[in-house]
GUSEDREN-751800 format. One record per atom (N, C-alpha, C): atom name; x, y negated, z. Coordinates in Angstrom, 2 decimals. Each point is the difference from the previous one (the first is absolute). Layout:
! GUSEDREN-751800
FISE site      px      py      pz
FISE   CA       X       Y       Z
...
//
This chain:
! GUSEDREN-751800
FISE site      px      py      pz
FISE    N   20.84 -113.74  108.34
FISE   CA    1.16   -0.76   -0.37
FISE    C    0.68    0.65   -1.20
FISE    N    0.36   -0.75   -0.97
FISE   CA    0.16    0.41   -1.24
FISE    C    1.80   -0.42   -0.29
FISE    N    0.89    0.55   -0.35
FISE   CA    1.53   -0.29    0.08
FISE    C    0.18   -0.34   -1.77
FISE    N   -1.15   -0.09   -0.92
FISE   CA    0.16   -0.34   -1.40
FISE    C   -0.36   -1.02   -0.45
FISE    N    0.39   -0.83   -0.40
FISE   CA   -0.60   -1.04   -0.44
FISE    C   -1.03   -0.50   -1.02
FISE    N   -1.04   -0.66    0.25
FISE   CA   -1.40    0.12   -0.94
FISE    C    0.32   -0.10   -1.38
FISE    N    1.47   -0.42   -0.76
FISE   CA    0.01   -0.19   -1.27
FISE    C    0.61    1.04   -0.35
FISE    N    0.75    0.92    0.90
FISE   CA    1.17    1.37   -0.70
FISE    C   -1.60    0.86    0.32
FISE    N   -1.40    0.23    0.73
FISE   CA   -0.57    0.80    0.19
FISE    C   -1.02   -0.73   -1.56
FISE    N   -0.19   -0.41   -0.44
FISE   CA   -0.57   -0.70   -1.13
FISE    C    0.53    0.72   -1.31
FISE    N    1.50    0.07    0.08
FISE   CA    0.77    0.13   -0.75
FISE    C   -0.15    1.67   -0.08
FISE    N    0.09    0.41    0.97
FISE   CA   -0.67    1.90    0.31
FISE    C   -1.05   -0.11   -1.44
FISE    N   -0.92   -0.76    0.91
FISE   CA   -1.24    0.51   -0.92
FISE    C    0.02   -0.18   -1.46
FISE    N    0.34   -1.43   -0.18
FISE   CA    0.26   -0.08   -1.75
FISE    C    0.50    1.07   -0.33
FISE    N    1.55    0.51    0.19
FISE   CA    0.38    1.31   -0.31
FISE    C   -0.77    1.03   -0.35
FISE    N   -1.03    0.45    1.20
FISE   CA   -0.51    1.05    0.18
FISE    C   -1.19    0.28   -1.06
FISE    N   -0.89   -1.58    0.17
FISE   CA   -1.13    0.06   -1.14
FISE    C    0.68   -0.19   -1.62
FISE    N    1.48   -0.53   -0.06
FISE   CA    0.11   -0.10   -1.71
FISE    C    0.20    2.10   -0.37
FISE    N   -0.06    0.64    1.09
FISE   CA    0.40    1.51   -0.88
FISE    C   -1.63    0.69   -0.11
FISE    N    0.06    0.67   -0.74
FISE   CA   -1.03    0.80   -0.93
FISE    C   -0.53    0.93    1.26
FISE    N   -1.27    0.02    0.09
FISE   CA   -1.15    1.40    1.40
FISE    C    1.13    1.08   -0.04
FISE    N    0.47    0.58   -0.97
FISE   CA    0.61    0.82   -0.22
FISE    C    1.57   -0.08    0.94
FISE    N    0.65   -1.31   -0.34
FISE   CA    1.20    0.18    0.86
FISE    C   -0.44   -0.74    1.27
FISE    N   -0.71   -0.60    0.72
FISE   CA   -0.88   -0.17    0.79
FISE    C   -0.21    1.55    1.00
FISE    N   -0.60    1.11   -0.89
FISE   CA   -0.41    1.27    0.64
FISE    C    1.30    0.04    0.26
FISE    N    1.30    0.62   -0.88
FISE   CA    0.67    0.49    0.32
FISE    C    1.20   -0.39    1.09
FISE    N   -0.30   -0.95    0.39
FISE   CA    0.78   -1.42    1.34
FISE    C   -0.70    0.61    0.91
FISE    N   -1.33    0.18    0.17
FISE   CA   -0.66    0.51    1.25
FISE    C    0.30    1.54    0.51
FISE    N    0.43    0.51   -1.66
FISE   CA   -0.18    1.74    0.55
FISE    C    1.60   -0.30    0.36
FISE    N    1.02   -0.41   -0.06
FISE   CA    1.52   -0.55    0.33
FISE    C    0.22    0.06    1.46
FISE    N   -1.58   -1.37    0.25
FISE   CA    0.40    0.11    1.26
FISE    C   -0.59    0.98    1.03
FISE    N   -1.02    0.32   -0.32
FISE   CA   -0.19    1.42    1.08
FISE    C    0.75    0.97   -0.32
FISE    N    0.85    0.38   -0.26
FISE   CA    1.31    0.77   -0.60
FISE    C    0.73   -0.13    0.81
FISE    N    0.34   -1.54    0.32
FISE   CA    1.44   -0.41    0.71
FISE    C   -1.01    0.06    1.37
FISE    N   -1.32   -0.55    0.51
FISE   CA   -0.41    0.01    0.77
FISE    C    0.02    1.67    1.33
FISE    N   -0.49    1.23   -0.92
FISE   CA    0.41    1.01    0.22
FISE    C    1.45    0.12    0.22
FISE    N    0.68   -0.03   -0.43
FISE   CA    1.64    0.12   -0.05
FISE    C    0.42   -0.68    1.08
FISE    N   -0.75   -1.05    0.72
FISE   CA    0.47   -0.37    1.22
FISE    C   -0.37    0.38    0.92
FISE    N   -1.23    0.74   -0.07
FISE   CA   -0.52    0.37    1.27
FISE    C    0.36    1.71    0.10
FISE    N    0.22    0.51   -1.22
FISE   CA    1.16    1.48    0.38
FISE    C    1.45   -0.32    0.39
FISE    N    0.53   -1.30   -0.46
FISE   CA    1.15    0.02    0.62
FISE    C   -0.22   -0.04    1.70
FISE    N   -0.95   -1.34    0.22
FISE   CA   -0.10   -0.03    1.64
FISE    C   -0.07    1.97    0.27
FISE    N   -0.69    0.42   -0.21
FISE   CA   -0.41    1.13    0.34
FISE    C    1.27    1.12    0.42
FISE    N    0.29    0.05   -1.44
FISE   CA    1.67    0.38    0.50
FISE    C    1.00   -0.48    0.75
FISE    N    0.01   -1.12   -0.21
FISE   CA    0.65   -0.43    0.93
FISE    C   -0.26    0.21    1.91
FISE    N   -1.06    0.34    0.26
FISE   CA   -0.58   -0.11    1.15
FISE    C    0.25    2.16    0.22
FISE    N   -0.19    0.39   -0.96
FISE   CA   -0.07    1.39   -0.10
FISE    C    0.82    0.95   -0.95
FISE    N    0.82   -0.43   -0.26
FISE   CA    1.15    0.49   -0.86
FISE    C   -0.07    1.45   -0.53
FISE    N   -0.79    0.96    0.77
FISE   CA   -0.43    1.61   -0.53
FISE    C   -1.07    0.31   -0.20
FISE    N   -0.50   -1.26   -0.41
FISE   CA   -1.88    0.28   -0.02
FISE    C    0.28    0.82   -1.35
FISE    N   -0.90    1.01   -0.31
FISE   CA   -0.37    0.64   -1.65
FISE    C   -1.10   -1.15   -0.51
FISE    N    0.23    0.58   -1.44
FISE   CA   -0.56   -0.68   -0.80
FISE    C   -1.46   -0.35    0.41
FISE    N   -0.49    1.29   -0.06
FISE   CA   -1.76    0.18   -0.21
FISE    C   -0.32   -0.96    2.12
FISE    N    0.73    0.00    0.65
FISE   CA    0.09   -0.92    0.91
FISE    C   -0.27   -1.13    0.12
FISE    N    1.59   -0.53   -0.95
FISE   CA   -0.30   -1.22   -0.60
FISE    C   -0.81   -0.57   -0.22
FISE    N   -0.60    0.80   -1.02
FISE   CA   -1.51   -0.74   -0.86
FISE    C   -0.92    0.03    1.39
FISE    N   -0.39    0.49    0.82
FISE   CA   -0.83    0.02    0.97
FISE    C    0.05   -1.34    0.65
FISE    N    1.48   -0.02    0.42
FISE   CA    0.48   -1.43    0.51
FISE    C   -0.57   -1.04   -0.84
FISE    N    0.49   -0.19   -1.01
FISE   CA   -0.48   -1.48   -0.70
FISE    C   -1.21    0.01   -0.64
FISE    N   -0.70    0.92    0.25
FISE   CA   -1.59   -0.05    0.12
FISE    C   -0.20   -0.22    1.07
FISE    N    0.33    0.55    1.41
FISE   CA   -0.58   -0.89    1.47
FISE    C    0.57   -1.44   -0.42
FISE    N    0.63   -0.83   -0.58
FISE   CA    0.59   -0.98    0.84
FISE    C   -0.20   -0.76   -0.87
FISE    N   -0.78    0.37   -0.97
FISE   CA   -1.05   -0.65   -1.54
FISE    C   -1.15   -0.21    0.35
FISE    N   -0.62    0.78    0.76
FISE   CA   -1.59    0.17   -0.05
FISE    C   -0.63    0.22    1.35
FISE    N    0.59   -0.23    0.91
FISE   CA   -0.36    0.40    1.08
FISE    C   -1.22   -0.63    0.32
FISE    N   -0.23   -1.86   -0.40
FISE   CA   -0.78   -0.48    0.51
FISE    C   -1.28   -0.01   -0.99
FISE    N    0.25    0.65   -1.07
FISE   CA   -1.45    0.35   -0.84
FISE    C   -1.29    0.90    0.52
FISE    N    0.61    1.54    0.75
FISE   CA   -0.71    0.52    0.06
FISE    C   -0.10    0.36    1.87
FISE    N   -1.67    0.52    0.20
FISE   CA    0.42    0.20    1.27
FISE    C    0.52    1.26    0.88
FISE    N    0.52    0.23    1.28
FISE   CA    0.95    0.87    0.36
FISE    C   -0.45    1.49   -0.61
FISE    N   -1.15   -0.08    0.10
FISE   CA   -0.65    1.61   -0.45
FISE    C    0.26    0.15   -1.61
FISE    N   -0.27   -1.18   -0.72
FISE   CA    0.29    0.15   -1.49
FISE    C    1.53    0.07   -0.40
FISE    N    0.59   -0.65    0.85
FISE   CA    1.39    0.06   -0.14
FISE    C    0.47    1.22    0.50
FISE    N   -0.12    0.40    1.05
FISE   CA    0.80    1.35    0.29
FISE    C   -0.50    1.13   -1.28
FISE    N   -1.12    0.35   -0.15
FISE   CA   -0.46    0.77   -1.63
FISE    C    0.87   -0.32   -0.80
FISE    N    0.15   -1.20   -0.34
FISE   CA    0.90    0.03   -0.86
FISE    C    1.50    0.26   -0.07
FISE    N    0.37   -0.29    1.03
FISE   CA    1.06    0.48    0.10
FISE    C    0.35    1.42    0.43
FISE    N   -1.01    0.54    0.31
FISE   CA    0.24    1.25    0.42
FISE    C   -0.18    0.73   -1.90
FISE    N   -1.08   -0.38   -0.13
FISE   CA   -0.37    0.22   -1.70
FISE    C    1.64    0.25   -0.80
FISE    N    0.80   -1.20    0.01
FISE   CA    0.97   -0.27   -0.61
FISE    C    1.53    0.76    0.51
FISE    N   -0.26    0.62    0.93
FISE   CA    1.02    0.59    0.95
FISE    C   -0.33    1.16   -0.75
FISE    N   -1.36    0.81   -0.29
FISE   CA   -0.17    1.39   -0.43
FISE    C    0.23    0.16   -1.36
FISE    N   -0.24   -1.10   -0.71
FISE   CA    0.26    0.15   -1.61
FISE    C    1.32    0.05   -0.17
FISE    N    0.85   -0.83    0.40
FISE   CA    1.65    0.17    0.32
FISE    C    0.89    0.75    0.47
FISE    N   -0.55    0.88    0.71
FISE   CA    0.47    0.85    0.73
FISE    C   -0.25    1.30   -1.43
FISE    N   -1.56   -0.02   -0.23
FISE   CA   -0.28    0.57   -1.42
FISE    C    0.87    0.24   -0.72
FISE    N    0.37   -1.43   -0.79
FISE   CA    0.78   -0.22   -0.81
FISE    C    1.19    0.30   -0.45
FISE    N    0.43    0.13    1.68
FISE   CA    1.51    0.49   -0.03
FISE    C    0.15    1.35   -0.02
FISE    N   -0.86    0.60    0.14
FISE   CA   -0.30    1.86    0.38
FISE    C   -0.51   -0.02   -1.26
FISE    N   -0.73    0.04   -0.95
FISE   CA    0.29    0.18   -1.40
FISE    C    0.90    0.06   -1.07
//
């Protein structure tokens, strides 16, 4: 069920195809920007003292969870827990 109407979603697209690959790319990298930005807010919001290098752990589980499987996923996140932890001790 769709709450837009087929001529304002028409009207999207004309928009979208009259701008140049270029501002095209840069609309997409916008919205995974804001896309991220919502899912650290949930995050905080849910966890208000999480650290940073945390964080990022978080919105990588809650990005990717269903890509890889439990064994590839925990590596990685364990992977990403040690470089960060790294990171910050440097």
């Amino acid at each position: 069920m769709r709450d837009t109407p087929d001529h304002i979603i028409q009207m999207q697209r004309d928009i979208l195809h009259s701008k140049t690959p270029a501002q095209r790319f840069e609309i997409g990298l916008d919205l995974i920007n804001l896309s991220r930005l919502m899912v650290e807010s949930s995050i905080k919001n849910e966890k208000p003292q999480i650290s940073e290098s945390d964080l990022k752990i978080e919105v990588f589980k809650r990005c990717y969870k269903g890509f890889f499987n439990a064994g590839e996923f925990e590596k990685i996140i364990n992977a990403m827990a040690k470089y960060l932890k790294s990171s910050v001790t440097s």
